[in-house]
C-alpha positions in Angstrom: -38.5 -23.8 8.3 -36.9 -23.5 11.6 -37.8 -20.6 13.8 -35.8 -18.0 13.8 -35.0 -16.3 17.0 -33.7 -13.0 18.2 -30.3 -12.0 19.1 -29.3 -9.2 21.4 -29.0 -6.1 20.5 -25.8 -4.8 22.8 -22.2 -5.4 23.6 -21.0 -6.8 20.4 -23.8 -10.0 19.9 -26.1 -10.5 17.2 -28.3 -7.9 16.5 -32.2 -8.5 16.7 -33.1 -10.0 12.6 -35.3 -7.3 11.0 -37.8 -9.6 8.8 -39.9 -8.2 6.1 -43.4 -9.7 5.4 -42.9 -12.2 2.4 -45.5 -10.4 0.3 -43.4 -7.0 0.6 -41.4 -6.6 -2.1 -40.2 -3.1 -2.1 -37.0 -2.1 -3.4 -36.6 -0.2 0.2 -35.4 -3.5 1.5 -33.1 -4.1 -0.7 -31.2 -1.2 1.0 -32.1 -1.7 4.3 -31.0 -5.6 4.7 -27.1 -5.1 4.8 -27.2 -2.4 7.6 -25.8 -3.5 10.7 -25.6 -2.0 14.1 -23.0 1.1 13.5 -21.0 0.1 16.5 -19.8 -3.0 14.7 -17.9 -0.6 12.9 -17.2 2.3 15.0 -16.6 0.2 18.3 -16.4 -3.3 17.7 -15.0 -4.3 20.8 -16.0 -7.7 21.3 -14.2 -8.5 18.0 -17.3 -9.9 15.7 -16.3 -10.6 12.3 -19.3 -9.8 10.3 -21.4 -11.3 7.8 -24.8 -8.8 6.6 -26.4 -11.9 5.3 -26.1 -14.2 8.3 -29.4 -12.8 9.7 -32.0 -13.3 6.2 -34.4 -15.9 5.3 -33.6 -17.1 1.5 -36.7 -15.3 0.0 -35.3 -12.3 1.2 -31.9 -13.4 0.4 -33.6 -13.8 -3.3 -35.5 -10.5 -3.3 -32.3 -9.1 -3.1 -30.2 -10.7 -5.4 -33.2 -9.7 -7.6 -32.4 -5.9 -7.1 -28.7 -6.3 -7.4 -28.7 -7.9 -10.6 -31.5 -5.2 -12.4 -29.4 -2.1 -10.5 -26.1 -3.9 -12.0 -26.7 -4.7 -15.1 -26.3 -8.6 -14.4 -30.4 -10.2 -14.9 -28.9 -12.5 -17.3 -26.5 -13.8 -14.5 -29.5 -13.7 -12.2 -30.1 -17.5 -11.2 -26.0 -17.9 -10.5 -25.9 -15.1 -8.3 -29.3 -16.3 -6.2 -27.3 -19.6 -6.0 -24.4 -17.6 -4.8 -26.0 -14.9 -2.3 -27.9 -18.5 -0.3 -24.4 -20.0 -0.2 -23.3 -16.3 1.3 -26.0 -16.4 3.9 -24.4 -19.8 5.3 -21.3 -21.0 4.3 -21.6 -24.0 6.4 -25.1 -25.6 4.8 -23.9 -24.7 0.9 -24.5 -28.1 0.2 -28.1 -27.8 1.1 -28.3 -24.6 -1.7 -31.1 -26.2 -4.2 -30.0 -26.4 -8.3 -26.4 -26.3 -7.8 -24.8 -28.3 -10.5 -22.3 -31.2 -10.0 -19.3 -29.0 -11.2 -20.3 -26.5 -8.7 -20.5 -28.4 -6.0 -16.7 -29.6 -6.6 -16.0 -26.2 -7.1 -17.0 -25.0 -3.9 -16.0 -28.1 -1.9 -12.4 -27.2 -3.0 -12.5 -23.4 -3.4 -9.8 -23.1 -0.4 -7.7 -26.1 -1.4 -5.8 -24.9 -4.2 -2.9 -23.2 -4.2 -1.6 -20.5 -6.8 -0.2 -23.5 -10.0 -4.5 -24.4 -9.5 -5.8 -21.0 -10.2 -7.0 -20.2 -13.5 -4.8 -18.5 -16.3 -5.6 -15.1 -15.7 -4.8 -15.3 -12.4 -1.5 -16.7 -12.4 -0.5 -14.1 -15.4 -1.6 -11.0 -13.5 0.5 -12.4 -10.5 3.6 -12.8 -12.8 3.2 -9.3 -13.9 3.1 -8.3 -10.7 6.2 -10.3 -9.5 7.8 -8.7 -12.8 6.9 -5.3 -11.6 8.5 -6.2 -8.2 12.0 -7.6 -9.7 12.3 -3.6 -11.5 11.8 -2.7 -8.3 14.7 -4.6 -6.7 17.1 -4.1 -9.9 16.5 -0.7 -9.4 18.0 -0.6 -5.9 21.2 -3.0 -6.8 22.3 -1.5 -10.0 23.5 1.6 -7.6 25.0 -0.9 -5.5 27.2 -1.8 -8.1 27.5 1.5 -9.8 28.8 3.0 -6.6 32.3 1.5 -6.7 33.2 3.4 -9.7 31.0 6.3 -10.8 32.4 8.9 -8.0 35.6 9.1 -9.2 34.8 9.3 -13.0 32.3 12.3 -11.9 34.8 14.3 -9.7 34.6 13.1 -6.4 38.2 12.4 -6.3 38.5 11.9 -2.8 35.9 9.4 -2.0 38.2 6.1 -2.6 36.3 4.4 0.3 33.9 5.7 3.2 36.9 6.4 5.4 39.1 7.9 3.3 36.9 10.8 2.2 37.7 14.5 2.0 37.8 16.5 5.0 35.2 18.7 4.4 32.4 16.0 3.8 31.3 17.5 0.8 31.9 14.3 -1.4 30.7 11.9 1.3 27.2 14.2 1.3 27.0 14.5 -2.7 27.6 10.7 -2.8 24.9 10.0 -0.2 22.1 12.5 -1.5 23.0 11.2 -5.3 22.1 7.5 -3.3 19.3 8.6 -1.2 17.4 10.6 -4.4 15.7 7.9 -5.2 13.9 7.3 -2.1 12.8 10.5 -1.2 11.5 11.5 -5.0 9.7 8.0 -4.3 8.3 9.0 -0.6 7.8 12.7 -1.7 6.4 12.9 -4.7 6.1 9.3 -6.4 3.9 7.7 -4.1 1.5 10.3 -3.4 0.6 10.3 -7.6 0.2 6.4 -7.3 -4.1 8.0 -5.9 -4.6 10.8 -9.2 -3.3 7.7 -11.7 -5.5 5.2 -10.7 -8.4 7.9 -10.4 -7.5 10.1 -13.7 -6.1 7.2 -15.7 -8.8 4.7 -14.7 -7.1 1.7 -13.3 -4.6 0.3 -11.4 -2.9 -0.8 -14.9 -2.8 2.4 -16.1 -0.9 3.7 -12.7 1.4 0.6 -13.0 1.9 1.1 -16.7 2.7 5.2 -16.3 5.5 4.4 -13.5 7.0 1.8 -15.4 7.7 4.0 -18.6 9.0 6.6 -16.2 11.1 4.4 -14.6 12.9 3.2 -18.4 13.2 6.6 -19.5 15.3 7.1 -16.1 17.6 4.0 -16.3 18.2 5.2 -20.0 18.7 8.5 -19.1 21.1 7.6 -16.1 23.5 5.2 -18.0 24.4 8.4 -20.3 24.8 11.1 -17.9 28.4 12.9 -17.4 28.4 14.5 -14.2 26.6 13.8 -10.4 24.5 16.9 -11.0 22.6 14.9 -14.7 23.1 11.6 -12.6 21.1 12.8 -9.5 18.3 14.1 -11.8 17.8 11.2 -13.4 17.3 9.2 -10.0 14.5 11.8 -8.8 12.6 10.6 -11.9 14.0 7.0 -11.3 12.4 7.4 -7.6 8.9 9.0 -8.7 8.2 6.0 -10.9 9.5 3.8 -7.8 7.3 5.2 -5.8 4.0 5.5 -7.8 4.4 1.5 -8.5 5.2 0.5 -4.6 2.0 2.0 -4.0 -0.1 0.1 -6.5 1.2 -3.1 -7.3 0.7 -4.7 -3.6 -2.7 -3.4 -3.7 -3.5 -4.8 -7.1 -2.0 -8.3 -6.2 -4.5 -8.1 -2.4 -7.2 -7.3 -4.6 -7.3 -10.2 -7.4 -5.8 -12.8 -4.8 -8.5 -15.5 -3.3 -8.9 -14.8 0.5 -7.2 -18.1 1.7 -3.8 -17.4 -0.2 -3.9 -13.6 -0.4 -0.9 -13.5 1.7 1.2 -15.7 0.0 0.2 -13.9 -3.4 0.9 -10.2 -1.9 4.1 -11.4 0.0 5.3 -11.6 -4.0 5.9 -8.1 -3.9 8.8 -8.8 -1.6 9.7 -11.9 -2.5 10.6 -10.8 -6.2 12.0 -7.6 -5.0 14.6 -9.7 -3.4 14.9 -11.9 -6.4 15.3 -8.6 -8.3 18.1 -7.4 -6.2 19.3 -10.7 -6.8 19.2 -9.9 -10.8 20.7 -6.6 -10.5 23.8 -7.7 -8.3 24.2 -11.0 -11.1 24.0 -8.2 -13.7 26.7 -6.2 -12.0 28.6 -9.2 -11.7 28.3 -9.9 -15.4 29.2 -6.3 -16.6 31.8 -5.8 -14.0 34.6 -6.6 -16.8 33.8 -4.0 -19.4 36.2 -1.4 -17.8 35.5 2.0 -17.0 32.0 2.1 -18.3 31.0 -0.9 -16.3 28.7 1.3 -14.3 26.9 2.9 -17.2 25.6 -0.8 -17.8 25.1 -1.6 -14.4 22.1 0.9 -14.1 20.9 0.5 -17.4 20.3 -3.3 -17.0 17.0 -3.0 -15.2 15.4 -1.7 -18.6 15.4 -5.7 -19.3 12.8 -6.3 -17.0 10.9 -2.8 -17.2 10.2 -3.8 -21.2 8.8 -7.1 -20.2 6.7 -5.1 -17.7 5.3 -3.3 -20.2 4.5 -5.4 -23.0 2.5 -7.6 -20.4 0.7 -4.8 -18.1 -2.6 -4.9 -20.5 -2.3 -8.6 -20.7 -3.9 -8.5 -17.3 -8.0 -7.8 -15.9 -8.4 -4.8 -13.9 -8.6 -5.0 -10.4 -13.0 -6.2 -9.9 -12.8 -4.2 -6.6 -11.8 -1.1 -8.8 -14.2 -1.7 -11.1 -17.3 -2.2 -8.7 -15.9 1.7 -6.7 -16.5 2.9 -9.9 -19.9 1.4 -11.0 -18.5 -0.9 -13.4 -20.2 -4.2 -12.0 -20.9 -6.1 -15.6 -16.4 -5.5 -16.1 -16.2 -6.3 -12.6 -17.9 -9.6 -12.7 -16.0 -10.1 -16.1 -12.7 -9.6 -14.5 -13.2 -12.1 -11.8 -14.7 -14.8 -14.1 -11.1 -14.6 -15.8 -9.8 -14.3 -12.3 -11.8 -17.3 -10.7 -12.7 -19.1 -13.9 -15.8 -20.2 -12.4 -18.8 -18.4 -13.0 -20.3 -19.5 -8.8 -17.1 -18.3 -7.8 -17.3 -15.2 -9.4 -20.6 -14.3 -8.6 -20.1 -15.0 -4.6 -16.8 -12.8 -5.0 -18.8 -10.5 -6.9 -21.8 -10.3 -4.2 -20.2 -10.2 -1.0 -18.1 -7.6 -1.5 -20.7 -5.7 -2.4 -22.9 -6.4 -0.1 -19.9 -5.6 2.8 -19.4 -2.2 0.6 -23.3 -1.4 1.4 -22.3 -1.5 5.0 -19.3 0.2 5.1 -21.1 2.8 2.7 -23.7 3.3 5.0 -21.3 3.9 8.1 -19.4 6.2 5.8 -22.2 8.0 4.8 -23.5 8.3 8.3 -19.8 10.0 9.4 -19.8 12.0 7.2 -23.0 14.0 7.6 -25.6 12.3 4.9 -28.8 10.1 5.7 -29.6 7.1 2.8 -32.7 6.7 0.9 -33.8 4.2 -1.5 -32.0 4.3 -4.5 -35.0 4.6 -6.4 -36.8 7.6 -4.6 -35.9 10.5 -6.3 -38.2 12.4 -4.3 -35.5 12.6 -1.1 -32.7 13.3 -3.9 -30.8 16.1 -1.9 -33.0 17.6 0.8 -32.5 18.3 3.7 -33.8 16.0 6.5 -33.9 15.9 10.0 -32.3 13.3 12.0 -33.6 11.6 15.2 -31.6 14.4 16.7 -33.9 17.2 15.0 -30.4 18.2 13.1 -30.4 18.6 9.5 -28.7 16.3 7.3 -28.6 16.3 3.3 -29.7 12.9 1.9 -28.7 10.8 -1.4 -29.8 7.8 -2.8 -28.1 5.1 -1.1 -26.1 3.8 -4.5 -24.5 6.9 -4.0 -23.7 6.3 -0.8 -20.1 5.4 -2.1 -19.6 8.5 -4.3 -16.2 9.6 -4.7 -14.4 11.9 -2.5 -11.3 13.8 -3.5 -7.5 13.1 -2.6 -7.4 15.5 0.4 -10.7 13.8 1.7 -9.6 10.5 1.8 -6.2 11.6 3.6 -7.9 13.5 5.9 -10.1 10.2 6.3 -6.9 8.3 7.3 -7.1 10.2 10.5 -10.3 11.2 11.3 -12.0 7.8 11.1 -11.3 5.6 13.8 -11.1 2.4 11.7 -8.9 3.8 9.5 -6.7 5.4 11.7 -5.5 2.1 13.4 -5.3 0.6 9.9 -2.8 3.8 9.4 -1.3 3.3 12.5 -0.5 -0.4 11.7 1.1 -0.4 8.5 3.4 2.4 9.8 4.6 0.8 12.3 5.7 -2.4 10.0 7.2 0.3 7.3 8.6 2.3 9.8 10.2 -1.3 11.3 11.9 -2.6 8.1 14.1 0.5 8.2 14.4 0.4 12.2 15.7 -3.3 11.7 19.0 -2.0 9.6 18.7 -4.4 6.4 18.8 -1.0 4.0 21.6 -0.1 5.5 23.1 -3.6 4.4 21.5 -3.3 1.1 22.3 -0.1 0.0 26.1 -0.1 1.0 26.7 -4.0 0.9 29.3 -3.1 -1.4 31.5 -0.7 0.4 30.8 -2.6 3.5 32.8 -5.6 2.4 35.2 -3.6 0.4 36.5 -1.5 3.8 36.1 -5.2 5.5 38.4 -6.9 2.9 41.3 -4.8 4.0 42.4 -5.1 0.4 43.7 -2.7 -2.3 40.8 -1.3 -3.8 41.6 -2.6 -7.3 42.0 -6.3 -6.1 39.6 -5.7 -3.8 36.7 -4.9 -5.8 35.2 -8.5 -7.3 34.6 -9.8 -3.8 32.5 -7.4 -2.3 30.3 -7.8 -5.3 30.0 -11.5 -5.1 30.1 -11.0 -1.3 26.8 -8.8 -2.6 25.7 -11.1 -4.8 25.7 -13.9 -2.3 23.4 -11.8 0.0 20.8 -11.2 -3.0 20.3 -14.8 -3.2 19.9 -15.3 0.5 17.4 -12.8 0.5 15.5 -14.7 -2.2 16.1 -17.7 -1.2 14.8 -17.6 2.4 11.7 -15.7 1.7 10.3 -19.5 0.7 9.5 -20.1 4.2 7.2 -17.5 4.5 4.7 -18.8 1.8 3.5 -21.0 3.7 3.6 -19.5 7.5 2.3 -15.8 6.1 -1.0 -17.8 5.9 -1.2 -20.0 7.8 0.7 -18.9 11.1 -0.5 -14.9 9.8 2.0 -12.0 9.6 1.7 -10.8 13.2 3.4 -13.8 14.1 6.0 -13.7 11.5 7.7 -10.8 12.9 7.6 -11.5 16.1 9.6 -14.1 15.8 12.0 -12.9 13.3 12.5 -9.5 14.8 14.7 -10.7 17.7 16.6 -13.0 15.9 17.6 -10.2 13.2 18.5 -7.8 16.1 21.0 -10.3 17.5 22.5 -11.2 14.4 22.9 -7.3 13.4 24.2 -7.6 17.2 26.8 -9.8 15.4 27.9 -8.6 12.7 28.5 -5.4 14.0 30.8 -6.3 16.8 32.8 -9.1 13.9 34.6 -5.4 12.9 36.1 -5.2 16.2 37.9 -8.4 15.0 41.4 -7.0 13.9 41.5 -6.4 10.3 44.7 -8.3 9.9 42.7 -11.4 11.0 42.0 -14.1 8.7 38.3 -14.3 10.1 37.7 -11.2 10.1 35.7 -10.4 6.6 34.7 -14.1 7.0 32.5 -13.5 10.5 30.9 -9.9 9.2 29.7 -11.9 6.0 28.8 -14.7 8.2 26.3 -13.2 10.5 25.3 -10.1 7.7 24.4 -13.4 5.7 21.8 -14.8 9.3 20.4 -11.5 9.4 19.2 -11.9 5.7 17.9 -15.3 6.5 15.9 -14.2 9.3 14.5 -10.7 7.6 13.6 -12.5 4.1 11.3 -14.7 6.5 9.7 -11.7 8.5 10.2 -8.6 7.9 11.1 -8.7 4.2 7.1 -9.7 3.3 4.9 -8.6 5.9 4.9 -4.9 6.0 3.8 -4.4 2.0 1.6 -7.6 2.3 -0.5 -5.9 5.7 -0.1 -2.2 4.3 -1.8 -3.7 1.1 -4.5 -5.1 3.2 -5.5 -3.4 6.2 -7.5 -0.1 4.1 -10.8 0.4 3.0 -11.4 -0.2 -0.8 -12.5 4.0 -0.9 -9.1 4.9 0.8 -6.8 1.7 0.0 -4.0 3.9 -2.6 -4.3 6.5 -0.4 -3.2 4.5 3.0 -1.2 2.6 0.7 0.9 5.6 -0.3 1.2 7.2 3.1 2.9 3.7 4.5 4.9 3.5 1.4 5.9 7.1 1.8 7.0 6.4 5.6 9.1 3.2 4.0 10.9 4.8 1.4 11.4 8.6 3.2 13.4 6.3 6.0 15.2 4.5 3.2 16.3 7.8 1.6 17.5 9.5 5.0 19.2 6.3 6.0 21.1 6.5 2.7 21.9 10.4 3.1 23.2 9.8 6.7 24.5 5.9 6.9 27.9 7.5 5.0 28.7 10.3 7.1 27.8 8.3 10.2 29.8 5.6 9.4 33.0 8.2 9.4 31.4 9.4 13.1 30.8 6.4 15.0 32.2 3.3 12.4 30.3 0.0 11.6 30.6 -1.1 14.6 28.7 1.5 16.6 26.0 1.7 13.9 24.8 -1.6 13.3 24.9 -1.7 17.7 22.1 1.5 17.0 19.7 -0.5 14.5 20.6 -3.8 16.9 18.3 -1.3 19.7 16.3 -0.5 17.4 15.2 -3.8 16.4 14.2 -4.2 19.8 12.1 -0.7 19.5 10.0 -2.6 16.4 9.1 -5.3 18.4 7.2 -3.5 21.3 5.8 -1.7 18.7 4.8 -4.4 16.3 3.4 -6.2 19.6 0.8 -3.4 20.6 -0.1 -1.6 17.4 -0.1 -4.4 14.8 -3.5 -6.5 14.0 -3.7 -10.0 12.4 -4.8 -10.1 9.2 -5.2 -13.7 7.9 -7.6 -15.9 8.7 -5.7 -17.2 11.5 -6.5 -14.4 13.6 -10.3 -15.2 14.1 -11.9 -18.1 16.2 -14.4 -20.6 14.9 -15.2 -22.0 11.4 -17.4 -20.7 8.5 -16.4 -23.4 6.2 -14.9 -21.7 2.9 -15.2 -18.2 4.7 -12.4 -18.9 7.4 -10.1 -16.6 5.3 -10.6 -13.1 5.9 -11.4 -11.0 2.8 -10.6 -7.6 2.7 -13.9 -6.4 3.7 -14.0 -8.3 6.2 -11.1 -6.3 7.7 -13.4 -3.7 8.9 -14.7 -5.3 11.5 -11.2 -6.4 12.9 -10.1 -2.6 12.8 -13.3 -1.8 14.5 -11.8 -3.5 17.2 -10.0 -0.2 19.7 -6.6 0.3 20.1 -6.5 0.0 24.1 -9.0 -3.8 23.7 -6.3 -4.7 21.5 -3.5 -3.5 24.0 -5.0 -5.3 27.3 -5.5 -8.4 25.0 -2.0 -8.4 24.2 -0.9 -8.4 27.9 -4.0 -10.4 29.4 -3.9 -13.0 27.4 -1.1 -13.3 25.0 1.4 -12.9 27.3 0.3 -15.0 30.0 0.1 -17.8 27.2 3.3 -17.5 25.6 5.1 -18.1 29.4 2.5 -20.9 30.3 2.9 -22.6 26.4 7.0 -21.0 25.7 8.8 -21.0 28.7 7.3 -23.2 31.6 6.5 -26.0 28.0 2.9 -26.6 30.5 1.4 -29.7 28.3 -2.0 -28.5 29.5 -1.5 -25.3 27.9 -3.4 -24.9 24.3 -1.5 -24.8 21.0 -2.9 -21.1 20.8 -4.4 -18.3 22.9 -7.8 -17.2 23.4 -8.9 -15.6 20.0 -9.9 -11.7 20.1 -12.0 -12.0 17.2 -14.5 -14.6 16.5 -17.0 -15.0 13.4 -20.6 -14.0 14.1 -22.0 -17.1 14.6 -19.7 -18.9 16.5 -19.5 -16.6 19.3 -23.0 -18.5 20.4 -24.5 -21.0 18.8 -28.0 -21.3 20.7 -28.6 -17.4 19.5 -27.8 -18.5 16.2 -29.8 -16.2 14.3 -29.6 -18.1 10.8 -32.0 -20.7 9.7 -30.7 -23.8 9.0 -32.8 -25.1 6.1 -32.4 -23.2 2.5 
């Protein structure tokens, strides 16, 4: 075997290996081999993606596969997962790995090559679930749309005919507006912050999807027989609570049963069949527009279709593994990915290096918040107190407890106390806090009236155009969300709205100023629809997918709803005021003015999403590791290790300087990208390669 040498111990390169004697066969070391230096996790400032395995010889590789299996219930699995912890320990030599089969070996040579039609059966159905779970989500949003030409007057709100012919007092305009924006704040206030207690008290992120989904029928329902705004408006609180609870969840379920090297493609479903589902819901109103008078009863009542198919295939689908393994479950964990994966190698590497990542992030965890590890089978250490290097007392636990649960208010707390998981906060609120900065809400939720005022029409013979006017930008939305499949991957979402973002604020730009055309002018509903329909284009291909796709991502499994909920909270809180207030402003300042604010605003989100927002796909990190060039979710850690103010000054002293040297000057010499901030372990330098070579 080749000799193994040391790395160094400081300033982000390998750690020195720590080698047991061959004969030792103590459990301790099965604890003890996936701790890394703490600052790769607290300080990780020369941007090492991490593998704990890199650094062990294959016995010990074996010796602890061997206490994984007996602690997990899996010694009948034990000669696939040995197979798959060597592969783990260097992705580039798999081949080498002794007794893998033939089918294996084809298996693993085109692991990263398929795409989602080439994943196994219970993969693709859980996605489809998911995508149906999205298109409620979107129905939900357009049936108002719809409902909202007619339902004012026949619930008393006489004098709101159209947003500038409104009473002078305001009071219908604000009835109207919190009636709209109920929803969205029932969802950001109360909704998503039960998305943590369901999947905790109900055991699975099924059960939470499952829960919201009957609220959410029992609301349509409920709403399509009401008789006055005050009945109407409670039945879209509870219509926003189920809203809510599934934003939260279904992202995260899709990040956590999606292979590595499409994950974004598979999460981005979220808001690509959200936009089909708004799609639905304005072909629905279309359809039902005839009926007469109680053509809005039917219009909110249609996304019951979709909710009922929702439901009847929620328990069709496995359980999320990585929910499974946070509650000890590791024999249903590796269950669910062998119907996730198919193959039983694949599952078992899945399987292992999570876990084996967990162990480290455990162990940090642990460390922050005031316990010391001990072997998980010394019960002597149990909970005593034991001094630190420091002389302070600390309790201990075994260290398969190291993960123990914590409580809701812990893990919030968590969000902000914990470096790592602070800029992981930090980011996802910026890109939830940007898709309601960059005005397409406002275009969504009062599409509608918008082209209705525009039309200069009667309002009778005026009221089938906005809706296919509505209609039309549905399918835009939809349809140019394509694009990002393959970019949201490959290019990462970082990049995807930075090159949307200014295109969308020039085209809101747009089609804000096209209502200064004259309204007697032929062009003038023509040119708003015109460059409303470019904005759509350009946010279906940005800033449509990426924010739920990275918010899903960027947390740590023990605080993943959690995050998740406080971005969705910060998403759907802006959509709610920006329905309460977009009526009455409108009166204030007109489209024109309005659409010029979100314009600057769009702006705002870029500087924002330029400093604050990390890449998460595998195109974010330098060097090759074979099939490990896609980040998984663990792997995240490491690139949130990474400070705020390193990620700044790359940004400016590096980025930037390459975009004018490759964008503007076009210098040929210039590389196709810049200088990577994060690199894989061992390709930051080869000749301290700390990894034999020879399995």
């Amino acid at each position: 075997m080749e000799t193994v040498q040391p790395g160094r111990q400081q300033g982000g390169q390998f750690p020195r290996q720590r080698s047991i004697p061959s004969n030792d066969t103590s459990s301790d070391y099965a604890d003890s081999v996936v701790e890394l230096p703490e600052s790769l996790l607290a300080g990780n400032d020369e941007g090492l993606v991490d593998n704990p395995l890199l650094r062990l010889r294959p016995d010990e590789v074996e010796r602890l596969v061997h206490r994984f299996v007996k602690d997990h219930g899996l010694v009948n699995q034990q000669d696939v997962f040995i197979k798959a912890g060597k592969i783990l320990r260097d992705p580039e030599a798999w081949q080498s790995v002794p007794r893998l089969s033939a089918e294996e070996k084809v298996v693993l040579q085109y692991e990263t090559r398929g795409g989602f039609w080439s994943q196994p059966k219970g993969l693709q159905v859980t996605i489809i679930t998911l995508c149906v779970a999205a298109i409620v989500q979107g129905w939900n949003q357009t049936g108002t749309n719809g409902a909202n030409l007619n339902w004012p007057e026949q619930m008393g709100l006489t004098e709101l005919t159209d947003l500038k012919g409104v009473d002078k007092t305001g009071r219908d305009t604000w009835i109207f507006g919190i009636v709209n924006a109920a929803p969205y704040l029932s969802a950001s206030l109360v909704g998503c912050w039960l998305s943590d207690p369901l999947n905790e008290y109900f055991f699975g992120r099924r059960a939470a999807i499952c829960v919201s989904a009957a609220v959410i029928m029992a609301s349509v329902v409920g709403g399509a027989c009401t008789h006055t705004w005050q009945e109407l408006l409670v039945c879209r609180i509870l219509l926003g609570i189920g809203m809510g609870c599934k934003a939260s969840v279904v992202p995260v379920f899709a990040a956590e049963v999606a292979p590595a090297h499409i994950r974004g493609s598979l999460v981005m479903n979220w808001q690509l069949f959200d936009a089909f589902g708004i799609f639905l819901g304005f072909t629905a109103n279309l359809v039902v527009s005839h009926v007469g008078h109680t053509a809005w009863r039917w219009q909110i009542a249609s996304s019951v279709l979709p909710t009922i198919v929702l439901l009847s295939l929620i328990y069709v689908c496995p359980e999320s593994p990585r929910f499974l393994m946070k509650r000890g479950h590791y024999q249903e964990a590796y269950q669910s990915l062998i119907l996730l994966r198919f193959y039983p190698i694949l599952a078992a590497k899945e399987l292992f290096y999570i876990h084996c990542q967990r162990e480290v992030e455990a162990n940090f965890l642990a460390r922050r918040r005031g316990y010391l590890l001990t072997a998980a089978h010394d019960s002597s250490t149990g909970n005593d107190a034991t001094a630190d290097d420091g002389g302070s007392k600390k309790k201990t636990v075994p260290s398969r407890q190291s993960a123990r649960p914590i409580d809701f208010w812990q893990k919030l707390s968590e969000l902000f106390t914990i470096p790592r998981n602070r800029r992981a906060l930090i980011a996802a609120v910026v890109c939830m806090i940007s898709q309601q900065l960059c005005g397409v809400n406002v275009l969504v939720f009062f599409s509608s009236t918008f082209f209705r005022d525009a039309s200069n029409q009667p309002r009778k013979s005026a009221y089938m155009q906005p809706l296919f006017l509505s209609w039309g930008l549905g399918l835009a939305n939809f349809v140019f969300a394509f694009p990002a499949y393959y970019f949201i991957d490959s290019k990462g979402r970082r990049w995807l709205l930075l090159v949307t973002i200014p295109l969308m604020a020039l085209s809101i730009l747009g089609a804000g100023m096209s209502f200064l055309i004259p309204a007697d002018n032929h062009a003038h509903g023509p040119v708003i629809a015109f460059w409303t329909f470019v904005f759509f284009i350009f946010y279906s291909c940005g800033m449509g997918p990426v924010p739920f796709t990275l918010s899903a991502e960027v947390f740590p499994l023990e605080s993943r709803v959690v995050g998740m909920s406080f971005a969705v909270f910060c998403n759907l809180f802006g959509a709610g005021i920006l329905a309460l207030f977009v009526p009455p402003l409108t009166i204030a300042i007109d489209p024109p003015g309005l659409l010029g604010i979100f314009a600057f605003l769009n702006v705002v989100a870029f500087f924002l999403v330029f400093f604050f927002v990390r890449e998460t796909a595998g195109a974010a990190v330098g060097g090759s590791l074979g099939s490990m060039i896609s980040v998984s979710l663990e792997e995240l850690n490491y690139i949130f290790a990474v400070s705020t103010a390193k990620h700044a000054v790359y940004q400016i002293r590096t980025v930037l300087p390459w975009a004018w040297q490759y964008y503007i000057k076009r210098d040929k010499s210039c590389s196709d990208q810049p200088q990577k901030l994060y690199q894989w372990a061992d390709a930051r330098d080869q000749e301290l390669h700390v990894v034999p070579r020879t399995v």
